[in-house]
Structures are given as C-alpha cells and as structure tokens.
N, CA, C and O of each residue as an XYZ file, in Angstrom:
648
protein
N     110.820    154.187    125.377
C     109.609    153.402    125.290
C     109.168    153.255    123.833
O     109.059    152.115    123.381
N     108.942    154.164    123.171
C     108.667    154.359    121.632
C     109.707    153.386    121.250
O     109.296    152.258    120.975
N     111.113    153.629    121.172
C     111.819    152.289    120.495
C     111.456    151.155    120.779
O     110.987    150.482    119.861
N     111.550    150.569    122.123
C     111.022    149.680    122.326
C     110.081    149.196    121.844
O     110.162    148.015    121.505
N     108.957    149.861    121.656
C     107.540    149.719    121.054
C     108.259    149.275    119.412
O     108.497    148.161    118.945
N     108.408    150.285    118.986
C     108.943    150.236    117.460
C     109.631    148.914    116.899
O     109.445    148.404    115.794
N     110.692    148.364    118.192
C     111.137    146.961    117.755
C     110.190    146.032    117.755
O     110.209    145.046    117.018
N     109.076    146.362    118.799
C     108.340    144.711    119.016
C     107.433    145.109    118.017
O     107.116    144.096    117.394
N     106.772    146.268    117.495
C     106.198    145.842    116.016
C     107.089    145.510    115.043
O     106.665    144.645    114.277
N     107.978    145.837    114.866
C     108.872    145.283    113.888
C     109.188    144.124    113.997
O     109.759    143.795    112.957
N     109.122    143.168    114.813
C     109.190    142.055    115.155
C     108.228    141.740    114.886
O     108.447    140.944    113.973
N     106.970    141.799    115.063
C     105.404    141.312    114.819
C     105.178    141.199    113.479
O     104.626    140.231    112.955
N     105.682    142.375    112.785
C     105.298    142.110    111.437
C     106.343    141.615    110.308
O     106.070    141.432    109.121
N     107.449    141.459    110.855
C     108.400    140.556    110.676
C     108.031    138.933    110.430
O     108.324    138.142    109.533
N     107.081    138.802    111.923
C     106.432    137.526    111.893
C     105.639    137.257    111.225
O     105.485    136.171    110.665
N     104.839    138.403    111.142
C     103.127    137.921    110.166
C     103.477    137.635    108.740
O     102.937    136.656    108.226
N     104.372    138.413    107.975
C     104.702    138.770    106.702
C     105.673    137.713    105.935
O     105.928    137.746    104.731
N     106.128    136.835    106.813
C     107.296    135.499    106.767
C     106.591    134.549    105.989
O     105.412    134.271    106.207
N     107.256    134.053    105.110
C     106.261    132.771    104.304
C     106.303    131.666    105.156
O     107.304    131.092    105.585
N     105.018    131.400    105.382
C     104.730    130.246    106.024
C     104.841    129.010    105.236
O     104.509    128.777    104.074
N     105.417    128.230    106.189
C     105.350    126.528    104.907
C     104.298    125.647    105.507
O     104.340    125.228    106.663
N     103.087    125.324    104.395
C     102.396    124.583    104.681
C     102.011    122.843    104.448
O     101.022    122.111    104.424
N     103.655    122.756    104.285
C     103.858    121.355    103.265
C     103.270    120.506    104.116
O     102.627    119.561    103.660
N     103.424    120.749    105.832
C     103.195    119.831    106.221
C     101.383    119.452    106.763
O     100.975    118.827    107.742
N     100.595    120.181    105.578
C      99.451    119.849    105.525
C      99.412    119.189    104.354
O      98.292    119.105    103.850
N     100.334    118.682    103.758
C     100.285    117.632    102.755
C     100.865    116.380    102.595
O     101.148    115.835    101.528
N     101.072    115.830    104.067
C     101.640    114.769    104.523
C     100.683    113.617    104.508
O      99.706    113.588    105.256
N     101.050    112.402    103.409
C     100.439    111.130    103.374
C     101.209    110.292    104.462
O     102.337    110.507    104.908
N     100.117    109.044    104.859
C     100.873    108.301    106.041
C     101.905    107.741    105.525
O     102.223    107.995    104.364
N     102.593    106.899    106.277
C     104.118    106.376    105.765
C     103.986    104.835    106.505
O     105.072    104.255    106.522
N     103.125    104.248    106.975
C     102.704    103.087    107.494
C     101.673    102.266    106.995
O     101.307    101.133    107.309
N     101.194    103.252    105.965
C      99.611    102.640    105.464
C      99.692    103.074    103.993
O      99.968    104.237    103.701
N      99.389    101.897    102.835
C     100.006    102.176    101.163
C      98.389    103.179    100.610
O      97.233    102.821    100.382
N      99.102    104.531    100.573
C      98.096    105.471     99.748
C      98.661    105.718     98.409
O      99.808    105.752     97.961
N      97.684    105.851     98.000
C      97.827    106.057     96.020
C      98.887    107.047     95.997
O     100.009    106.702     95.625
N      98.641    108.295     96.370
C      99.697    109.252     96.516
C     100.714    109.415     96.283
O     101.201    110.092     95.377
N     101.604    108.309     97.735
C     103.050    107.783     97.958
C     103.146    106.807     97.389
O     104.342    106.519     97.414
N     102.472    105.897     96.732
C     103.002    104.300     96.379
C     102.790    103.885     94.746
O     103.459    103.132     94.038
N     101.726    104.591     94.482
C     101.803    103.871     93.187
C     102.697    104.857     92.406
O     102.212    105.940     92.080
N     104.159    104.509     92.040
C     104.555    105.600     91.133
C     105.331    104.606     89.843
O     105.270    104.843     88.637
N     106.268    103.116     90.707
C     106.793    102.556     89.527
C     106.521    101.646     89.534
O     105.897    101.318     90.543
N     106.782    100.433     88.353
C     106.656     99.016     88.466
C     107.112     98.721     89.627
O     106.142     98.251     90.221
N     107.800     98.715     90.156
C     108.634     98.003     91.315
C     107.474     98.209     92.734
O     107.366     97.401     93.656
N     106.767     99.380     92.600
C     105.696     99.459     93.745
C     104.705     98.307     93.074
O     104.271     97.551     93.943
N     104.360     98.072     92.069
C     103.492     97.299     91.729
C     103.725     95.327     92.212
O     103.017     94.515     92.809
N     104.991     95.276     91.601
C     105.714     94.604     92.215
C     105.625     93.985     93.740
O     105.066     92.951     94.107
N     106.230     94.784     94.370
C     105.325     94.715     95.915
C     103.980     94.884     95.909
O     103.404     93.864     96.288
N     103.260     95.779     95.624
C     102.191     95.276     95.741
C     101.333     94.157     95.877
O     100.720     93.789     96.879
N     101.370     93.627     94.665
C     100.994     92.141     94.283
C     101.795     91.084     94.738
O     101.286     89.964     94.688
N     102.733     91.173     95.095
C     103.211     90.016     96.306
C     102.327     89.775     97.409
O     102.102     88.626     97.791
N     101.642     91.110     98.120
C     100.633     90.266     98.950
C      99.540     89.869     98.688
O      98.641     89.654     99.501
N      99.484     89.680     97.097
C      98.468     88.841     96.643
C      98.230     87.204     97.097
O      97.111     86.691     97.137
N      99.183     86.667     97.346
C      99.936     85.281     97.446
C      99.747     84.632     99.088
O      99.778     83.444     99.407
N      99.556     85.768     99.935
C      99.466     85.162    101.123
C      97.311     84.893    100.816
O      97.050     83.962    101.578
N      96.686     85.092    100.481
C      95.263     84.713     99.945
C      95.174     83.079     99.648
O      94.200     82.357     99.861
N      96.233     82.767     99.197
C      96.301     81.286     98.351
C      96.017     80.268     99.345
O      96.779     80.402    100.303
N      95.276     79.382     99.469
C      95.735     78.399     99.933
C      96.003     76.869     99.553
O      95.662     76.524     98.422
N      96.421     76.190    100.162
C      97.158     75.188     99.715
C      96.809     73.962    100.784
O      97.438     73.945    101.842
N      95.790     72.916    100.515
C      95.068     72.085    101.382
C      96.106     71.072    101.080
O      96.302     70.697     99.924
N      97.132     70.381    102.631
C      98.228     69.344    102.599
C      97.650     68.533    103.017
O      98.261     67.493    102.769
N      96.456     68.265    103.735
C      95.826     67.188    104.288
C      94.322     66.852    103.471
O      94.044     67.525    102.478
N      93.500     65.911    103.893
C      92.694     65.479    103.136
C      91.607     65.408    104.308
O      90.918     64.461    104.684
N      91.706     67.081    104.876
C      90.537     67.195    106.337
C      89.502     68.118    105.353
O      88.358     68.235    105.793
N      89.766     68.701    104.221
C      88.627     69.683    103.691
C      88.288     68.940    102.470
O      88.141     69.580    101.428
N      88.111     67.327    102.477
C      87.482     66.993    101.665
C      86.396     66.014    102.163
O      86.274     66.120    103.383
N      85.588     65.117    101.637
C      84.223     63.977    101.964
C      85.190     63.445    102.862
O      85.081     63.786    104.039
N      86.328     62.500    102.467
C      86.682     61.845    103.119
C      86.954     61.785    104.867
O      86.791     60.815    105.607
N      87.459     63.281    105.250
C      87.867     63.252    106.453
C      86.442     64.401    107.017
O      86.514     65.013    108.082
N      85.611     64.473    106.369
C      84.834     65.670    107.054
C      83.918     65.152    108.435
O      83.711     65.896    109.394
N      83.471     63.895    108.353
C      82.801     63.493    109.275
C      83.620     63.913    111.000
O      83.000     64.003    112.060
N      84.872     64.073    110.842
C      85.567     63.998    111.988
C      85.901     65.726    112.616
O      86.371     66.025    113.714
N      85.483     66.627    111.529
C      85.341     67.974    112.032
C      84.222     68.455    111.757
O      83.775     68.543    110.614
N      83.428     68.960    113.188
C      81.843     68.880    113.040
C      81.660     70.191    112.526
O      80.510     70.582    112.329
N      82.799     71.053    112.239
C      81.886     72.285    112.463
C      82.366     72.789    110.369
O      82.319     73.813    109.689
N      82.780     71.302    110.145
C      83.436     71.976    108.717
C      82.150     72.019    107.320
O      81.342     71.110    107.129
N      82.231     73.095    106.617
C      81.740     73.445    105.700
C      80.899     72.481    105.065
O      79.674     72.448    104.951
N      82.114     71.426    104.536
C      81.666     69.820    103.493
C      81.029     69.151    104.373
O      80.162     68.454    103.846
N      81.093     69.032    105.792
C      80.135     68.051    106.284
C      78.458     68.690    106.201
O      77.424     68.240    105.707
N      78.710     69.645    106.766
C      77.356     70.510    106.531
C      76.842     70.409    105.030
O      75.756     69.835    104.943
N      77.351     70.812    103.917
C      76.937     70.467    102.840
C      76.781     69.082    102.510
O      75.654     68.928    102.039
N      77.452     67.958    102.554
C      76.800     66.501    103.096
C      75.485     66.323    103.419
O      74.656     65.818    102.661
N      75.172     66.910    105.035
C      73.968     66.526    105.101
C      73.017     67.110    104.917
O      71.954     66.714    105.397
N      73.128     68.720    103.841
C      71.924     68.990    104.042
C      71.847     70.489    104.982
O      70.835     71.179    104.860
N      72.661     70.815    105.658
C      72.647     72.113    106.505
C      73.276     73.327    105.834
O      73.918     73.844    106.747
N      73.412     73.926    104.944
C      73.595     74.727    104.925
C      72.734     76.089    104.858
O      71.824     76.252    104.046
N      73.118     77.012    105.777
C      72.517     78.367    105.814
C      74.111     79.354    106.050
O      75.322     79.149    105.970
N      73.364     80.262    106.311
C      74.615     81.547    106.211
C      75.422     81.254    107.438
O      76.577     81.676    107.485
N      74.881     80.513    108.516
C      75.585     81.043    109.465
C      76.564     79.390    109.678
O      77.394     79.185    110.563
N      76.224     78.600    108.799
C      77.358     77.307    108.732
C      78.292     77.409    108.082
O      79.323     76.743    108.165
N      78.025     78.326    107.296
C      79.155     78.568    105.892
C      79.695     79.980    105.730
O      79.146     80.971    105.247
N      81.023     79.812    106.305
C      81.825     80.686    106.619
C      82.576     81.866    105.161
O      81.734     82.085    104.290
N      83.346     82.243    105.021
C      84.059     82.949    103.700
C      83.233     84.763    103.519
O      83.787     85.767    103.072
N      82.100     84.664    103.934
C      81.401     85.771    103.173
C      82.441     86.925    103.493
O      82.995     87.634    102.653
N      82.638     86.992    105.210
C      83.178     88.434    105.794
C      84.368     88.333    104.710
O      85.018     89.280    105.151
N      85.052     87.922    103.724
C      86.254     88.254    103.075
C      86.283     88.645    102.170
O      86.628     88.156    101.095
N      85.841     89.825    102.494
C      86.160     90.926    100.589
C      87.358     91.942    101.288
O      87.287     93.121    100.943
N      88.178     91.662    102.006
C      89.132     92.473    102.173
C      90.163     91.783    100.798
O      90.932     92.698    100.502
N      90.321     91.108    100.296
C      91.203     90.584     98.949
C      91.086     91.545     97.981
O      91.936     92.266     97.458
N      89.036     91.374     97.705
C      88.812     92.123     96.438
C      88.880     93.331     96.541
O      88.932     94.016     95.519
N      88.898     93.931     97.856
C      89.367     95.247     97.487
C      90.453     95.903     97.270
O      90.521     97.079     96.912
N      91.579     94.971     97.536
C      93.051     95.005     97.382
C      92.977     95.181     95.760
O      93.298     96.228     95.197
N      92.523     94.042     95.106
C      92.649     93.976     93.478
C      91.764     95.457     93.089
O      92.065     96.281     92.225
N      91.140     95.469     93.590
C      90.590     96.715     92.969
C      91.234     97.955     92.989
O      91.373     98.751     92.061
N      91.701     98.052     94.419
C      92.551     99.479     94.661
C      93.753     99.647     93.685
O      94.164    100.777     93.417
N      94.296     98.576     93.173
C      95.640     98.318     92.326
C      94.984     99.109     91.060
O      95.312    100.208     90.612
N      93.991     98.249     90.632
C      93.713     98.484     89.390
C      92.880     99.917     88.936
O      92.768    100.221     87.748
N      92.270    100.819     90.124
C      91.949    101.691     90.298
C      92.808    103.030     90.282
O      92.374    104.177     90.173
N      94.521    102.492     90.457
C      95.346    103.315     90.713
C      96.387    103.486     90.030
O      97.000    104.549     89.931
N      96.717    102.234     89.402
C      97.403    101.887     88.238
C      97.783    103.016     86.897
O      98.826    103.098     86.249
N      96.874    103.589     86.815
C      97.319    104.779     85.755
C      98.236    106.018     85.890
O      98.593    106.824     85.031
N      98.629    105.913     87.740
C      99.649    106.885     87.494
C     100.862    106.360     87.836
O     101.378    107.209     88.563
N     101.701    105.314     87.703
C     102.686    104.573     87.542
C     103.348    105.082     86.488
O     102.787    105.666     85.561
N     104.556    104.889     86.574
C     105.405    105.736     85.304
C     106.471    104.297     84.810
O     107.365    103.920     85.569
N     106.258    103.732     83.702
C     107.528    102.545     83.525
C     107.120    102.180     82.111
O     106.446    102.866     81.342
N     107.661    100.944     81.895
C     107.380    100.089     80.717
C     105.746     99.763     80.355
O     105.379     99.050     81.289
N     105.135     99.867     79.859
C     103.700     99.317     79.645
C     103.443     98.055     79.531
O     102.337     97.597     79.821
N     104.971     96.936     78.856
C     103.947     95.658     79.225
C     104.760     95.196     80.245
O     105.062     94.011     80.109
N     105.360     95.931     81.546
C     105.306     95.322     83.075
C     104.466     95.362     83.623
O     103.980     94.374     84.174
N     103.695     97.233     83.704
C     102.466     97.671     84.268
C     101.180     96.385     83.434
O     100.242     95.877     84.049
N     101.388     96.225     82.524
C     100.197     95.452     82.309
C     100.405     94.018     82.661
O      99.347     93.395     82.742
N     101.169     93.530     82.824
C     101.859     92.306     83.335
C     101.320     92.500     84.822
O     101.156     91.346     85.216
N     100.876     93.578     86.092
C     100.435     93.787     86.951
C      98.933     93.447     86.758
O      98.153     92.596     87.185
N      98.891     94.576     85.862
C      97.204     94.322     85.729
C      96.172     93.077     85.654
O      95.053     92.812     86.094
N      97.349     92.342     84.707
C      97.029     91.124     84.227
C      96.774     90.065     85.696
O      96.038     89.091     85.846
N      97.585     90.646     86.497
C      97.635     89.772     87.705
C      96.622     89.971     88.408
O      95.881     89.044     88.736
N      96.436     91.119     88.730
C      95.489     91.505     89.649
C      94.105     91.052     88.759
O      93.275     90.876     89.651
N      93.525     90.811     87.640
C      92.236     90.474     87.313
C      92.338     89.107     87.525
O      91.227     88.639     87.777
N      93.206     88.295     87.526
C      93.243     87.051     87.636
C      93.155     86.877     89.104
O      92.158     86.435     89.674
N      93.743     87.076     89.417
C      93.394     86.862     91.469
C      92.042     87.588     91.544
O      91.301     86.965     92.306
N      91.562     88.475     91.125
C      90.056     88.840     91.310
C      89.191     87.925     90.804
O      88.166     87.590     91.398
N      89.608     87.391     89.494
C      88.792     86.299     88.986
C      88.887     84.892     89.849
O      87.886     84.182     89.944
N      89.982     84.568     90.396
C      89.710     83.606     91.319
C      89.100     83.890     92.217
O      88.136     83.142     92.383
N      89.259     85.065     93.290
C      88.495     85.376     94.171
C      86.950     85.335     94.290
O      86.292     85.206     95.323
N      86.472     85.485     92.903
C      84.906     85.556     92.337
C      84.837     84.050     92.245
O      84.011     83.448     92.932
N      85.344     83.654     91.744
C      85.227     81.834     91.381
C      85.172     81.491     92.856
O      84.445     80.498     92.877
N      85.430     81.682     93.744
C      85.621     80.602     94.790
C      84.380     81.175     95.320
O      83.429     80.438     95.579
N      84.320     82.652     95.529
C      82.665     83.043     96.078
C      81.474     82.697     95.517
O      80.407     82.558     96.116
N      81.793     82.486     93.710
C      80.545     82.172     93.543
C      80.363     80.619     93.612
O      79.244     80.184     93.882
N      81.189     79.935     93.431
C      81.165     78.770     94.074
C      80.737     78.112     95.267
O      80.407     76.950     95.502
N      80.821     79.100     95.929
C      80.446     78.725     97.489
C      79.258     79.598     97.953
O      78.983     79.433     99.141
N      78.341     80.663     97.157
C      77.224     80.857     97.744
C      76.284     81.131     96.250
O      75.116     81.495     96.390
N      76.842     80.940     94.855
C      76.197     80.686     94.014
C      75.920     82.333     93.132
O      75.864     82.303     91.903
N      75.780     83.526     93.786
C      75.344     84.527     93.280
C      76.361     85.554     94.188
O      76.265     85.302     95.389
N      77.137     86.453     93.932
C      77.523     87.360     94.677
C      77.343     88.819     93.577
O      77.120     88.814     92.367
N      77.551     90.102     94.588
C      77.474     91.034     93.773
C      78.871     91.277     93.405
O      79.719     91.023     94.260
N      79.338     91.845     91.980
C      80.391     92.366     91.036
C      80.780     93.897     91.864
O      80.093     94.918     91.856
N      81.865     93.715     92.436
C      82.545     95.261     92.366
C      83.556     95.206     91.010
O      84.012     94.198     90.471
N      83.673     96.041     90.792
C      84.900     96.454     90.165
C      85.859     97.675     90.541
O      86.955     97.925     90.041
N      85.114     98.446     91.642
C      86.225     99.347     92.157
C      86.051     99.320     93.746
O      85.061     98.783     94.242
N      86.896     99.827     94.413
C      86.775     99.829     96.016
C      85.622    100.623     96.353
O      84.934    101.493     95.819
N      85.688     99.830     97.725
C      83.689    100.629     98.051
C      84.142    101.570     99.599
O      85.165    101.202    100.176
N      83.385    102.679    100.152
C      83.897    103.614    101.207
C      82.468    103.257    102.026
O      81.360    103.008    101.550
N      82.913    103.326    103.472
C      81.813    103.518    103.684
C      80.487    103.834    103.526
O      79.520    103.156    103.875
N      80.496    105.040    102.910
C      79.381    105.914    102.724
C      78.623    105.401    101.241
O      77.563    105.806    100.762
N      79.503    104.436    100.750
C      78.820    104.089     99.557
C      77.468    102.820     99.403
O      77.438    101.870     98.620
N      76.195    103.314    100.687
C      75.950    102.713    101.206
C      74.807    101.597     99.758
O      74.163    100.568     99.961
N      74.925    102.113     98.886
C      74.089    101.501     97.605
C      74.454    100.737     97.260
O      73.761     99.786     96.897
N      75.996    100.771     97.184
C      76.655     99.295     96.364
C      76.943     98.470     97.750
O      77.055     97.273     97.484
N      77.097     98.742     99.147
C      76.887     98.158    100.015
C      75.950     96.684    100.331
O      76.142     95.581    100.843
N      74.796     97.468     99.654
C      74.100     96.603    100.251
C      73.435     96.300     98.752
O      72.213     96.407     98.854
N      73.817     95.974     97.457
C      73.655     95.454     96.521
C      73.202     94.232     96.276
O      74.013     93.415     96.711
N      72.181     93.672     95.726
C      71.827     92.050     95.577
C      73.112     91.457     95.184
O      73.197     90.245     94.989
C-alpha cells in the first residue's frame, strides 16, 4: 500500500512541477488582421492597402447626376434639387468603417521592418485615401469631425464629437 501510495505521489508531483506551456494564451486570431500578426513587412502593407480600392467608385451611367435624377426618387441630387435635404435623405454618414481602416494602418505602421521609402510609399497612400475620404464627407455634409486614430467603443468623447 505505502508503494503504491509513494508512486501516485510521485506521479502528482511529477505533474505539478512539469513546465507548463502557456503559449497558447498568446494566440492572435488568424481570420481577423491584428497589429500583432500582420503588420511586420512591406508586403503586409501591400495587402493591406489593396483593400483600399474596393471604397472607389466609379459612376458608368449618368443616374447620379441633374440629368437623370428626376427618375430615381429616392436619390441624393434630386433631393438636393429641390430643396430636401435633412439627415435622413442623405445617406453616406454610417461610413467611417474606411477611415478607420486608414487609421489603423497608419497607427501601426511603425513596427514593420523593410525599406523606408516603401513603408512610406504606404503611408503616403493611406493619407491620401483618408484625404479623399474627408473630401467627399465634407462635401456632402459640410463639417465633419477629424479622427486621426481609430476610435473603441468606450471612447465615448471622441464618439460623440461636434
């Protein structure tokens, strides 16, 4: 009985005393781009800013201008035509998912390891698509508030910023 006993503590503290690996409390997702895992070379940057490009658009018809607006009632330019605009005719506001893309880049950008004028050749990109992004908002409601870095929930001040 005593041996017995003697092995299964020896076994117990066999167990307790074993280095535990806790790497896998340091697991970033692998489906979703965190600073962590992604920003390390130009080439992540690279990708990155490729999905800058699906944002663009490119009007082939002549339905989002004076000319054809009378014939879609619910479009922007007709409303501005006659006179109606309020918040709830004029669509665009819900889209700051862009600017926070440019921001997160440029927020993260410093731990990239490569050439300096590729990484800045990024940078360069990303303020310019932010600067359009601002141009078309302030264009279309006249005053918006300036981020310059990504906002979290809880950041409920710059949230709700004039």
């Amino acid at each position: 009985m005593k041996k017995n006993l003697l092995w299964i503590l020896c076994g117990v503290i066999c167990t307790l005393t074993s280095a535990c690996n806790d790497d896998f409390l340091e697991l970033y997702p692998e489906t979703t781009i965190s600073p962590e895992s992604f920003f390390k070379s130009v080439k992540d940057l690279e990708l990155y800013t490729n999905t800058y490009y699906n944002s663009l658009y490119a009007a082939y018809q002549d339905g989002v201008t004076d000319n054809c607006a009378i014939y879609a009632d619910q479009s922007a330019m007709l409303n501005l035509l006659r006179g109606n605009i309020t918040p709830a005719t004029v669509d665009g506001w819900d889209n700051w998912g862009d600017l926070r893309a440019y921001n997160f880049l440029l927020e993260h950008v410093e731990t990239v390891q490569g050439n300096t004028d590729e990484i800045n050749h990024y940078i360069g990109l990303s303020r310019l698509f932010r600067a359009v992004w601002y141009y078309g908002m302030v264009k279309r409601y006249n005053d918006v508030p300036w981020y310059s870095n990504t906002l979290n929930d809880s950041d409920v001040d710059n949230l709700y910023k004039t």
